[in-house]
C-alpha positions as CSV (number, residue, x, y, z in Angstrom):
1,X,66.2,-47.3,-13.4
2,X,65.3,-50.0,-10.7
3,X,63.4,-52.8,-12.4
4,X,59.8,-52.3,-11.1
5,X,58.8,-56.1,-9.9
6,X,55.5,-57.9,-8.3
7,X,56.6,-60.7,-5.7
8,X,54.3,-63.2,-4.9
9,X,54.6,-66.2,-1.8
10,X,53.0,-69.0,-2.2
11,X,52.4,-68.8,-6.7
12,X,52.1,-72.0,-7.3
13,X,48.6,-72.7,-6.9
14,X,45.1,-71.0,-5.4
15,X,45.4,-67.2,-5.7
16,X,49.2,-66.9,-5.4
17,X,48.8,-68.4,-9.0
18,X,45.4,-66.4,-10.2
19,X,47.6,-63.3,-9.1
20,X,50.5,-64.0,-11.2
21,X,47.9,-64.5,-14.6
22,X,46.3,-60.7,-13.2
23,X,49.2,-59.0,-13.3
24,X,50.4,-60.0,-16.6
25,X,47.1,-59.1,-18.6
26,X,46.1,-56.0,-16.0
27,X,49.1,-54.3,-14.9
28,X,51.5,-53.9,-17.7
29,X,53.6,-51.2,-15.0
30,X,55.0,-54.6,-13.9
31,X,58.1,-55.6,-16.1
32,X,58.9,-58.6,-13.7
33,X,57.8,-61.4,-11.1
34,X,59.3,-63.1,-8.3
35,X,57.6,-66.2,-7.6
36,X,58.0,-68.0,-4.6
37,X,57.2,-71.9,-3.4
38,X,58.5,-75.1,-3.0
39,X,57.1,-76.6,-5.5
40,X,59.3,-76.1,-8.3
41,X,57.4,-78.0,-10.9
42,X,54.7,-76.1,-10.4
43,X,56.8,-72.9,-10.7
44,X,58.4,-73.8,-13.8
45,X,54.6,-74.8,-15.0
46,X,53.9,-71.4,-14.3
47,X,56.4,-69.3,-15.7
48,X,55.7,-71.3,-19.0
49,X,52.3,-70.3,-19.0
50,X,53.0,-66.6,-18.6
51,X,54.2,-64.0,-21.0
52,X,56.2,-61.7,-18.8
53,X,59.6,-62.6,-17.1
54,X,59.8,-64.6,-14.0
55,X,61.9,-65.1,-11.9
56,X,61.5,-68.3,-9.7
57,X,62.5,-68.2,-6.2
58,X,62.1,-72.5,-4.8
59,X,62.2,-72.5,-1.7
60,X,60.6,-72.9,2.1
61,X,59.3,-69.9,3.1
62,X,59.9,-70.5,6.7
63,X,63.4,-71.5,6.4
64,X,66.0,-69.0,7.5
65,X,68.3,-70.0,4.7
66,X,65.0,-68.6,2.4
67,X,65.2,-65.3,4.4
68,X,69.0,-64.9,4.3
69,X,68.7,-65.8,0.4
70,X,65.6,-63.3,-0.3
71,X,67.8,-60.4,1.8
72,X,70.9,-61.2,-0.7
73,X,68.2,-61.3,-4.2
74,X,66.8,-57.8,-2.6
75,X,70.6,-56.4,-1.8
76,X,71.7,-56.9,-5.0
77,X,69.2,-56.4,-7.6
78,X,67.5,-53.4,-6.0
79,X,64.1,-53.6,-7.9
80,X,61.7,-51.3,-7.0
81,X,59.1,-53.7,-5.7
82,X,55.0,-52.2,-6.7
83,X,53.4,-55.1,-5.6
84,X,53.8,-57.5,-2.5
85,X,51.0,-60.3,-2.4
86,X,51.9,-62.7,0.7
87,X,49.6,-65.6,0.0
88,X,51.3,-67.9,1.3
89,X,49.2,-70.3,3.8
90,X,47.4,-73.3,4.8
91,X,44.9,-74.7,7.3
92,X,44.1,-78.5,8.8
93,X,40.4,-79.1,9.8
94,X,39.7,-80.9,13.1
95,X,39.7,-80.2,16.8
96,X,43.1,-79.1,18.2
97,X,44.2,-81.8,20.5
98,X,43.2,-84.0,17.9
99,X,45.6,-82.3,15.5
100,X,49.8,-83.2,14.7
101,X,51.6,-80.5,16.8
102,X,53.9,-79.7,13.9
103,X,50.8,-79.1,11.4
104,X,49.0,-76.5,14.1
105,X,52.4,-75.0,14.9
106,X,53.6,-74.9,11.2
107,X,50.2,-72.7,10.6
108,X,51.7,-69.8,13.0
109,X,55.2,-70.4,11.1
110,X,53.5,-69.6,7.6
111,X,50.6,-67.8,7.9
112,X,52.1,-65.4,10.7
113,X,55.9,-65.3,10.9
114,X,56.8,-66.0,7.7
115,X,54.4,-63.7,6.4
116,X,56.0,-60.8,8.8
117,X,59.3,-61.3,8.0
118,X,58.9,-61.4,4.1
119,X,56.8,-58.0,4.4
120,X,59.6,-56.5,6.9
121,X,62.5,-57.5,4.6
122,X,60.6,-56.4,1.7
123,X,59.0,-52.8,2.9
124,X,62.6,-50.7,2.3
125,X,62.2,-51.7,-1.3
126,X,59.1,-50.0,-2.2
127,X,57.8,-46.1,-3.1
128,X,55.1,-44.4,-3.4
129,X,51.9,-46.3,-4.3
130,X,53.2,-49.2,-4.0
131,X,50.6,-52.2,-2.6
132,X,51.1,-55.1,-0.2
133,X,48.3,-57.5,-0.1
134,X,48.0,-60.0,2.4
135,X,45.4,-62.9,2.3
136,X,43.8,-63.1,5.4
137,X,40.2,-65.1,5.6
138,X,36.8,-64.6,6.5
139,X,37.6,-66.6,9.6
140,X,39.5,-63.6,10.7
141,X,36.4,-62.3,12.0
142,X,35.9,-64.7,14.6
143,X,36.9,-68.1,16.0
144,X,36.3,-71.6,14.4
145,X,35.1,-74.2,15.5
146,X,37.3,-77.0,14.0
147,X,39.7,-74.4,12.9
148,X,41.2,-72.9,16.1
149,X,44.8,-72.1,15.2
150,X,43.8,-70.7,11.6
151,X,41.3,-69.1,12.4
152,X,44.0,-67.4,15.0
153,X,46.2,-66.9,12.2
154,X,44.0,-65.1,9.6
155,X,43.2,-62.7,12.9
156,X,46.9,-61.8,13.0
157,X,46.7,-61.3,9.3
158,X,43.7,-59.1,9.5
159,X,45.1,-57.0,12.4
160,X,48.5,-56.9,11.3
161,X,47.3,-55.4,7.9
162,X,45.2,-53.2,9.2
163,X,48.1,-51.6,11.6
164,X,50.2,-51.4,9.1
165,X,48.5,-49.6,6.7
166,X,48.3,-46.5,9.0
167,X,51.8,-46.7,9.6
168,X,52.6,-46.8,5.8
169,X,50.5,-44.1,4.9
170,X,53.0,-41.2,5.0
171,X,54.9,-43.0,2.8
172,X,51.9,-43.6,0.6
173,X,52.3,-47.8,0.5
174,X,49.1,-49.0,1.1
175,X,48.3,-52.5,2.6
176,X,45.2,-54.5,2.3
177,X,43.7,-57.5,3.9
178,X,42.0,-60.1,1.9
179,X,39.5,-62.0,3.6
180,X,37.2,-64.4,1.4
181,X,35.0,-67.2,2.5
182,X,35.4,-70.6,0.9
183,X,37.4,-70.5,-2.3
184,X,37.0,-73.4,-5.1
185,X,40.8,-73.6,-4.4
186,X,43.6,-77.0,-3.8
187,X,43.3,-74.8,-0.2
188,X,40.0,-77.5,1.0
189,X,41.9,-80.2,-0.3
190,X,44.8,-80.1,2.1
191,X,43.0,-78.8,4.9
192,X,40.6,-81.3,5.6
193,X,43.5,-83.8,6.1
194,X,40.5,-86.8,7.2
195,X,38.3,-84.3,8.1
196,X,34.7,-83.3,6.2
197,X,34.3,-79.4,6.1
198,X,30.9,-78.1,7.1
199,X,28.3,-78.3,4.1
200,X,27.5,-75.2,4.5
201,X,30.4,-74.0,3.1
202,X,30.1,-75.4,-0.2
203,X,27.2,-72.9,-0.3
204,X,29.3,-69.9,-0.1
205,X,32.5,-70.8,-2.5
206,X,33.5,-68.5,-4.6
207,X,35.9,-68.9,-7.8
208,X,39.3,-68.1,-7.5
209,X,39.6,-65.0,-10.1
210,X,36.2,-63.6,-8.7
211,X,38.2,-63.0,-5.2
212,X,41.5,-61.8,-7.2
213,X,39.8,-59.6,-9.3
214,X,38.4,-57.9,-6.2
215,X,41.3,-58.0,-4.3
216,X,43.0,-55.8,-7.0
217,X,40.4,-53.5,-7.5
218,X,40.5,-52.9,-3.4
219,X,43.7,-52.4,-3.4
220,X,43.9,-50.1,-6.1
221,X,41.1,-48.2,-4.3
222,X,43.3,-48.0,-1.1
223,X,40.8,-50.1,0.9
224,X,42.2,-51.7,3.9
225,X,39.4,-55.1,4.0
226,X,38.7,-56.5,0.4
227,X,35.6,-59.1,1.4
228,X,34.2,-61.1,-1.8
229,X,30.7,-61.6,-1.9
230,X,27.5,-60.4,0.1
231,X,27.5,-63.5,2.3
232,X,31.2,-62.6,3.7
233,X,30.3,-59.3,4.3
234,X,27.4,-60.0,6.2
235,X,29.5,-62.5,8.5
236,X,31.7,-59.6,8.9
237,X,28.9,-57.0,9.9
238,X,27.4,-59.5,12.4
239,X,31.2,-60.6,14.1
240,X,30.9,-56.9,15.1
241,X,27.1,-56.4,16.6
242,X,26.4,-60.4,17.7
243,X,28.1,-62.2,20.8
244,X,30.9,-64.2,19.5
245,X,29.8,-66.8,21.9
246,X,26.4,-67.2,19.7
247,X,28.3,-67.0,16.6
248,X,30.4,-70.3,17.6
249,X,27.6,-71.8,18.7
250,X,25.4,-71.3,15.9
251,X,28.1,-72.5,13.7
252,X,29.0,-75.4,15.9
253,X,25.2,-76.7,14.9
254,X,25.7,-76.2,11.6
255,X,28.5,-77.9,11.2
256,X,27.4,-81.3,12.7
257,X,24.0,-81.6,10.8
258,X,24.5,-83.6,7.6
């Protein structure tokens, strides 16, 4: 019988990581996980801390030699794969012409491509109630100031996901969409790069197994959108009935007051 596997991009921190710790105490189905990232120390760090067997996949996601390698793993063990979480991603603060080339660029790489890729490559190894869950953003729901490209990125995400859970329902996989606000998270860390995030957001962050925890329970549930938190929610119902054109406005204000 195929082993039945989770594999999980971007594991070696933020909710990649809070995933892997899920799955071992919630979903005992499981009886393996690939984890992928570049950090290997953190990998190994991780596989130490879990009670379930690993295995660890150290690599750049956006590398072909990753792709041809993850085809090969795929080819030749044949697991059948229950759970796909892509969370793979980052984001850089700032205005775009301010920003490195390579770092904007590098967002549509990892956030969009990569993310396609691994979920094409991955699809013809998973049956019937099988999951993928891709972590998109609140941002999804509209542009941001200060965060252009991401912001663009999560979209995809959000869009993508959404598409492709139609598509996958005959076969009964279904896909859902994560989009959290502000999660307490390395994520904040990295992204502002220089660059102070609006206050406001430090009103709205939410812990890391609070938005895992709901993610899982969404996806079991078969929801396409799992949102965290009433605030999130709300920013999602008003994207849809306000002009987007007063939602970036309003948040431009907010964002430059101290």
């Amino acid at each position: 019988m195929n082993k039945k596997i989770a594999v999980i991009t971007g594991a070696s921190s933020g909710m990649g990581r809070e995933f892997a710790f899920y799955i071992e105490k919630n979903l005992h189905n499981i009886e393996e996980i690939w984890l992928i990232a570049r950090r290997n120390e953190r990998l190994v760090e991780l596989k130490n801390e879990l009670n379930i067997p690993c295995i660890l996949i150290n690599d750049d996601i956006n590398k072909e030699t990753f792709i041809e390698k993850y085809k090969i793993m795929l080819k030749q063990e044949k697991p059948d794969v229950r759970l796909l979480l892509n969370c793979a991603g980052y984001g850089v603060l700032g205005k775009f012409e301010e920003q490195i080339r390579e770092l904007e660029t590098g967002m549509i790489e990892t956030n969009c491509i990569a993310l396609t890729n691994i979920t094409s490559i991955t699809i013809p190894y998973m049956k019937k109630n099988a999951r993928i869950i891709n972590i998109a953003s609140a941002a999804a729901f509209l542009p941001q100031v200060d965060f252009a490209v991401y912001a663009a990125t999560k979209s995809y995400v959000l869009s993508f996901s959404r598409a492709l859970n139609y598509e996958l329902k005959s076969k009964k996989i279904y896909v859902t969409a994560v989009c959290p606000g502000p999660v307490n998270t390395e994520f904040f860390h990295i992204a502002e790069n220089g660059v102070k995030r609006a206050w406001y957001k430090n009103y709205f962050m939410s812990k890391v197994e609070d938005v895992v925890k709901q993610a899982m329970k969404d996806s079991i549930e078969k929801k396409e959108i799992s949102i965290y938190g009433r605030s999130m929610k709300f920013l999602c119902i008003a994207s849809k009935i306000l002009p987007q054109g007063i939602l970036l406005k309003i948040m431009d204000i907010f964002s430059r007051k101290s």
